[in-house]
C-alpha positions as CSV (number, residue, x, y, z in Angstrom):
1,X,-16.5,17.9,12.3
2,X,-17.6,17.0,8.5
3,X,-16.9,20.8,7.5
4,X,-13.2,20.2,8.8
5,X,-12.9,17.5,6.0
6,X,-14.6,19.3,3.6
7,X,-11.8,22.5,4.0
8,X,-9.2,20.1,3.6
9,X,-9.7,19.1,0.4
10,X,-10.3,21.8,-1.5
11,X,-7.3,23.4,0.4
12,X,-5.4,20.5,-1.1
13,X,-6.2,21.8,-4.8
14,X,-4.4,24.8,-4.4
15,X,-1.6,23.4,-2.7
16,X,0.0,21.6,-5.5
17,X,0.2,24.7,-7.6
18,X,2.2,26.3,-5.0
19,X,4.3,22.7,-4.5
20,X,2.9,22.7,-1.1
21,X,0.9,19.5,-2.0
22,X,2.9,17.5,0.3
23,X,1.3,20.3,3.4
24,X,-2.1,19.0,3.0
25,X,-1.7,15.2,2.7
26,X,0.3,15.4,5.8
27,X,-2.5,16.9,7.7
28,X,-5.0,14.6,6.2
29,X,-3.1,11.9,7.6
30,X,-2.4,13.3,10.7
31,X,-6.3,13.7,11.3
């Protein structure tokens, strides 16, 4: 379950370059 996490974040990084941030918080919180 930790390496879910772990993909998150770094997923996260390249989201706000495409302006997609707001995508991975959501999940995040979701979780």
């Amino acid at each position: 379950m930790v390496r879910r996490r772990v993909q998150p974040a770094p997923c996260i990084e390249s989201l706000p370059d495409n302006g997609d941030q707001a995508a991975g918080p959501v999940e995040h919180s979701n979780d």
